[in-house]
C-alpha positions as CSV (number, residue, x, y, z in Angstrom):
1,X,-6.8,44.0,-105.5
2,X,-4.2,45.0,-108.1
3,X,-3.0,48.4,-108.3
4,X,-2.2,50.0,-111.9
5,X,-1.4,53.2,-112.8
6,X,-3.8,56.0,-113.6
7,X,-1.1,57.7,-116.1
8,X,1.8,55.9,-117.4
9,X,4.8,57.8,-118.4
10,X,8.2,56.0,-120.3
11,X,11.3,57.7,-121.6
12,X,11.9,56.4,-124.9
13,X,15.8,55.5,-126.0
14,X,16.8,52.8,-123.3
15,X,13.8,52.2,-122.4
16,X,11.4,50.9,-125.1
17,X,14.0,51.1,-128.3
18,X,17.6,50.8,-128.6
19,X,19.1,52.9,-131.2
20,X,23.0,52.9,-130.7
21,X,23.9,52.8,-133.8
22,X,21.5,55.3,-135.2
23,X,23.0,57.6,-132.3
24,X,26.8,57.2,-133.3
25,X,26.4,57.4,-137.2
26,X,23.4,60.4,-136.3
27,X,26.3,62.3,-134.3
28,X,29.5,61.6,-136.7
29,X,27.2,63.4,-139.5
30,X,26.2,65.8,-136.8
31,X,29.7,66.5,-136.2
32,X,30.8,66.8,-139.9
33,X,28.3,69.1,-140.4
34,X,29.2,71.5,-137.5
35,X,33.0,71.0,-137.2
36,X,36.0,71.9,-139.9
37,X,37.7,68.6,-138.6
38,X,36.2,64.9,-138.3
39,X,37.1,62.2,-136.5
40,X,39.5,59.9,-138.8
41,X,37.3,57.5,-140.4
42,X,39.7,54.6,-139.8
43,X,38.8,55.4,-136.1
44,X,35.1,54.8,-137.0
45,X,35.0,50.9,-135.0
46,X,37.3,52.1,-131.7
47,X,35.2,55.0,-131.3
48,X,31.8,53.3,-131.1
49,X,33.7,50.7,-129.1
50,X,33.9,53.8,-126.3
51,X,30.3,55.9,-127.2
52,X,28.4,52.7,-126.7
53,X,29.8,52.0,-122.8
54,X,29.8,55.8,-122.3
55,X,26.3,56.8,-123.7
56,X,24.7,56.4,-120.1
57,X,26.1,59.5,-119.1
58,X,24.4,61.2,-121.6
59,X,20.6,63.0,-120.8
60,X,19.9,64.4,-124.4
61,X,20.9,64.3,-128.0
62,X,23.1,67.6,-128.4
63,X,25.6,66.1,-126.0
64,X,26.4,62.6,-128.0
65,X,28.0,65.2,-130.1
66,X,30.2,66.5,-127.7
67,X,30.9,62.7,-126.9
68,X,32.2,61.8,-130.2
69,X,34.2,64.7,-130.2
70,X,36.0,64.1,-127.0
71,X,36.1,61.0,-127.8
72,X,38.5,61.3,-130.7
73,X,40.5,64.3,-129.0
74,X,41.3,61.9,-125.8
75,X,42.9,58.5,-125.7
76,X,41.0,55.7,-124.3
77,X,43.1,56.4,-120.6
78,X,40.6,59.8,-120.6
79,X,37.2,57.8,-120.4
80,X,37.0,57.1,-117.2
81,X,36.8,60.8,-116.5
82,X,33.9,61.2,-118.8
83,X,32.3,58.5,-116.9
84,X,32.5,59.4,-113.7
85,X,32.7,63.6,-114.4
86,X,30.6,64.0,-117.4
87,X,28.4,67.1,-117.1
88,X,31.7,69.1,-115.7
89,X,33.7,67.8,-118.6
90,X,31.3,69.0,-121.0
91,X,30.6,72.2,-120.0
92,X,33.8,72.8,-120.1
93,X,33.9,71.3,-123.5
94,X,31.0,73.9,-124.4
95,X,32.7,77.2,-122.9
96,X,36.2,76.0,-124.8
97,X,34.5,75.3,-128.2
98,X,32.6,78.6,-127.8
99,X,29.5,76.8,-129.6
100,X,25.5,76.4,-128.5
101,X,24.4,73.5,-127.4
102,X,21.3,74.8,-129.5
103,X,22.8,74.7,-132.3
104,X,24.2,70.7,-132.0
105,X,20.9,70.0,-131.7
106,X,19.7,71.5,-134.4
107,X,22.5,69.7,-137.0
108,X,21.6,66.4,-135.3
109,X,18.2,67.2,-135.3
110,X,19.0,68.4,-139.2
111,X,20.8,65.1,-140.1
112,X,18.1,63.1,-138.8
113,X,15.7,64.4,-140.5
114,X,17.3,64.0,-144.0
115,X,18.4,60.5,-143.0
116,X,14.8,60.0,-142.5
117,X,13.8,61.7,-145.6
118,X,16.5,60.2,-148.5
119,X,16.7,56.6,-146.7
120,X,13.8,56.0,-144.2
121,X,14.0,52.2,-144.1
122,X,18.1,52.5,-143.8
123,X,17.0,54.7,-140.7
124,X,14.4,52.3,-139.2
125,X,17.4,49.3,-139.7
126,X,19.7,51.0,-137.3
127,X,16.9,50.4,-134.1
128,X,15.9,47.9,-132.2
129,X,13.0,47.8,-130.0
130,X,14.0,46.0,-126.9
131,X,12.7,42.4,-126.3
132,X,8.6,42.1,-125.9
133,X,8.6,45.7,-125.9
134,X,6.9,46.6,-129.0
135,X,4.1,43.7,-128.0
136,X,3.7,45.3,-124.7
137,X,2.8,48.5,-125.7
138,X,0.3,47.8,-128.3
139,X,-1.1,45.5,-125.4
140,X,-0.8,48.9,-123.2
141,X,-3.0,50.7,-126.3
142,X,-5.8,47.5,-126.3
143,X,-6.3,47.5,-122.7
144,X,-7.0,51.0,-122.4
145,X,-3.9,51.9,-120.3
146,X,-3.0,55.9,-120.2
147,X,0.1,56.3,-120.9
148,X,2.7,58.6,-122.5
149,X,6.0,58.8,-124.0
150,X,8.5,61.4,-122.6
151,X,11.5,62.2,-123.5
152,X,14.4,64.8,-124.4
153,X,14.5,63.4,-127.9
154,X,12.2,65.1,-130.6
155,X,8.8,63.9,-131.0
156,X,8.8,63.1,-134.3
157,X,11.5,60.7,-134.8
158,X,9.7,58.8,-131.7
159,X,6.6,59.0,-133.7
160,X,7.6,57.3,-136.5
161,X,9.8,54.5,-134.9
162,X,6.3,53.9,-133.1
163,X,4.3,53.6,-136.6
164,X,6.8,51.5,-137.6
165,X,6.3,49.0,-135.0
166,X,2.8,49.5,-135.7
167,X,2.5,51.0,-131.9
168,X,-0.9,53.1,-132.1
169,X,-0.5,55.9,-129.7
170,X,-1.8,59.0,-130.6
171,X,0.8,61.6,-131.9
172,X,-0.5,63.9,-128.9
173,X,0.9,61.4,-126.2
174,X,4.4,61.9,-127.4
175,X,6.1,64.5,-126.1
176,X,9.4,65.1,-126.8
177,X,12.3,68.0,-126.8
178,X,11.2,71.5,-125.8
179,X,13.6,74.6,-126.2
180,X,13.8,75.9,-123.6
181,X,14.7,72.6,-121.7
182,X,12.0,71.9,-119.8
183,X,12.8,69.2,-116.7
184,X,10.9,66.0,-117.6
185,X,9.4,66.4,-113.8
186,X,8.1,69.5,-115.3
187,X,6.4,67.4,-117.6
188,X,5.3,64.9,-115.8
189,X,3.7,67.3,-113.3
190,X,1.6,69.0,-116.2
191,X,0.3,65.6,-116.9
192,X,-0.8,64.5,-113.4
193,X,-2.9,67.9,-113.2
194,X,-4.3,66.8,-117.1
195,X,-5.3,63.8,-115.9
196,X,-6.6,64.9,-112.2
197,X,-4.6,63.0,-110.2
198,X,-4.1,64.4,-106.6
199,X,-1.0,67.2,-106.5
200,X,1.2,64.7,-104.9
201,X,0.9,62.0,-108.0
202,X,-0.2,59.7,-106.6
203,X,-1.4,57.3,-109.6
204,X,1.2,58.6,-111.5
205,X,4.2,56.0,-112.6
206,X,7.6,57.1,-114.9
207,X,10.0,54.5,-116.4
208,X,13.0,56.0,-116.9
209,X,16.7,54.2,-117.7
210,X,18.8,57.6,-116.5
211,X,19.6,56.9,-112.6
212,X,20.4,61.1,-112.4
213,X,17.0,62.0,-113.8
214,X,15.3,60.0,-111.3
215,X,17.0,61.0,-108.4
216,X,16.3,64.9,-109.5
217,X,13.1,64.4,-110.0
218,X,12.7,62.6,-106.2
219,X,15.1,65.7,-104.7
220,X,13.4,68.7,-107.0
221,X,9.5,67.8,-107.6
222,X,8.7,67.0,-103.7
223,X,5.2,67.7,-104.7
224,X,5.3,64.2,-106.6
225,X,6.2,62.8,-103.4
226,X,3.7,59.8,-104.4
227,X,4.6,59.1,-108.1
228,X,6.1,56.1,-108.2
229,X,9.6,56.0,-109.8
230,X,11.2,53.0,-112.1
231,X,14.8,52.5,-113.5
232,X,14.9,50.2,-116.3
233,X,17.8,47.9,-115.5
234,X,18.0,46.8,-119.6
235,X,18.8,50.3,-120.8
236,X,21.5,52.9,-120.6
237,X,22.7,52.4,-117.7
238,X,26.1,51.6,-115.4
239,X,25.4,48.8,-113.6
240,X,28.2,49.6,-110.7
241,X,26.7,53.3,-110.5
242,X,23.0,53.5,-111.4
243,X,21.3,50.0,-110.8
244,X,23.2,49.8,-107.7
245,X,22.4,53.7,-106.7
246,X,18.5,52.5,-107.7
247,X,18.9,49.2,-105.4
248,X,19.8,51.5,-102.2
249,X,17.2,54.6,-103.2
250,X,14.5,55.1,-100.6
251,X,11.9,55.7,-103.1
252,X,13.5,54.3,-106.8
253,X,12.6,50.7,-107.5
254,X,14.7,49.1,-110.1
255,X,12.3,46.8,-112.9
256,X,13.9,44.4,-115.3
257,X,12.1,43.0,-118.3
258,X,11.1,40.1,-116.7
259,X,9.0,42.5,-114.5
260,X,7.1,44.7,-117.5
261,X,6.3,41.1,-119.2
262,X,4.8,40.4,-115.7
263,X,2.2,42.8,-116.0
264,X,1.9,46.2,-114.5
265,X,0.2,44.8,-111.1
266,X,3.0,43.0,-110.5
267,X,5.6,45.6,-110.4
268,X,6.8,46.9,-107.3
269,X,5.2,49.2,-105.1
270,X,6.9,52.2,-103.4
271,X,8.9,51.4,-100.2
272,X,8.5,54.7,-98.8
């Protein structure tokens, strides 16, 4: 008998659309509009050259910001450090800079939103839903499959990619940025009592292309000892840190594209 999930939950960028480019143009405006000084726009092609390989290190919008930024400050020689010390260097970033993160996400939040309104098609253009994804879902929405969209990105712009791809959740099943942060395990457990799944989740399964958030959510929500927990191997992620880190995870099971295109039964159970 094949086992499916009671509620669904996916993260959005990286794991159902890809919207690098929307992100690096999103966060130069973002940073014009916040900043005195700009990163040199004859720099414009080297810099995404580094944002794109470095995004993965990156758990929500306000920091791609502070990526662009440190991006121009530092030579390419620094970006290993951002890599493999990210979180550190940008705190740091934040208590030198003197600056909310609050208020980076409101400018990117700001330039979004006016993107959106003066040139929504120009806005749609700079996404791509990843491969089968956008037939999936609506497949996901015909069968009668619970599921949810969660993410640190806000709601709305996820809303309207999804009309745009003619994706018919309902506006209530996307739920996106909070202030204050709320912990997407926090989410998640809201949803599992919602839904009335048992306290430890079991029935409860979250796709998710950020190998940290996973691994916090195993180590922090023990009471979702029995949600299962998915790293999407086609998003942002470094292969050498994250797929590998999923590959050798007592409870994280990694899932390619191959395996959502398979069907939901046949993806892999839990080891633990």
């Amino acid at each position: 008998m094949s086992v499916l999930p009671q509620v669904l939950a996916l993260d959005f960028d990286g794991v159902i659309c890809d919207g690098m480019s929307e992100y690096f143009e999103s966060s130069l405006r973002a940073h014009r509009a916040s900043f005195a000084q700009s990163p040199d726009p004859v720099r414009r092609d080297e810099l995404f050259a580094r944002f794109a390989p470095l995004r993965p290190a990156v758990e929500t919008g306000w920091e791609m910001i502070v990526l662009v930024d440190m991006l121009a400050e530092r030579d390419p020689s620094g970006d290993r450090e951002l890599k493999e010390r990210w979180a550190a260097v940008r705190d740091a970033w934040v208590g030198r800079k003197a600056i909310e993160p609050k208020r980076l996400a409101d400018a990117l939040d700001a330039v979004r939103d006016a993107w959106v309104r003066e040139d929504l098609q120009g806005w749609l253009a700079k996404h791509t839903f990843f491969p089968g994804m956008t037939a999936w879902l609506r497949h996901l929405c015909d069968s009668g499959q619970v599921w949810y969209v969660v993410t640190t990105k806000e709601a709305r712009f996820n809303v309207e990619l999804l009309k745009w791809q003619q994706v018919p959740i309902a506006r209530a099943r996307v739920i996106g940025k909070q202030w204050p942060k709320r912990e997407k395990w926090e989410v998640l457990r809201e949803l599992a009592a919602r839904h009335g799944l048992p306290p430890t989740g079991e029935g409860l399964w979250f796709v998710e292309d950020r190998f940290e958030t996973l691994r916090g959510l195993h180590e922090r929500a023990t009471d979702l000892s029995a949600a299962r927990l998915y790293l999407a191997d086609w998003g942002y992620v470094f292969p050498d840190r994250d797929v590998v880190g999923a590959e050798r995870h007592e409870r994280i099971q990694r899932i390619g594209l191959a395996d959502v295109h398979a069907g939901l039964e046949a993806w892999p159970a839990q080891t633990t």
